[in-house]
N, C-alpha and C positions, 0 to 999 in steps of 0.2 A: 877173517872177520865173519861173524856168525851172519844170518840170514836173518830179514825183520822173522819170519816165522819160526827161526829157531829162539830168536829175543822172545817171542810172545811167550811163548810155551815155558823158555825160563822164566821168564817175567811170572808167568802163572805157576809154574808148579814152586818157585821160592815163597809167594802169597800163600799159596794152601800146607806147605810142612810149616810154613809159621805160624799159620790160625792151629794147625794139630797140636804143632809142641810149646808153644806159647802159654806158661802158666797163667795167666792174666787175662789171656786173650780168652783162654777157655772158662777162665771162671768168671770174669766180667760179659755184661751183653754190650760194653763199649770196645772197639777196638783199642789197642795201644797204638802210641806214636810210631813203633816200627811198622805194624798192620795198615797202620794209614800211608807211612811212605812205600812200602811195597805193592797196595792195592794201586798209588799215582803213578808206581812206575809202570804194573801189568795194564792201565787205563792209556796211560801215555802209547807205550807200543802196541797196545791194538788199534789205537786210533790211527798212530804213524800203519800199520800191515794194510789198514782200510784203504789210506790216501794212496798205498801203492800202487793197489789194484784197483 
């Protein structure tokens, strides 16, 4: 089972290759619906890394 701080770091680096390759993402200044659930999942487990420590 991964570590909260190996979660966060996925959490964040799947958020940032999707705002790159995201044709929508890059051409709209609104996120898309998966940019949104990805940024609550990277929010979610930083918030969980925080309460850890």
């Amino acid at each position: 089972m991964p570590s909260q701080g190996d979660a966060l770091q996925q959490a964040h680096s799947d958020y940032q290759q999707h705002m790159q390759t995201c044709r929508q993402c890059r051409a709209d200044t609104v996120p898309c619906a998966v940019a949104k659930h990805l940024l609550r999942l990277y929010n979610n487990a930083r918030r969980s890394a925080a309460r850890a420590d």
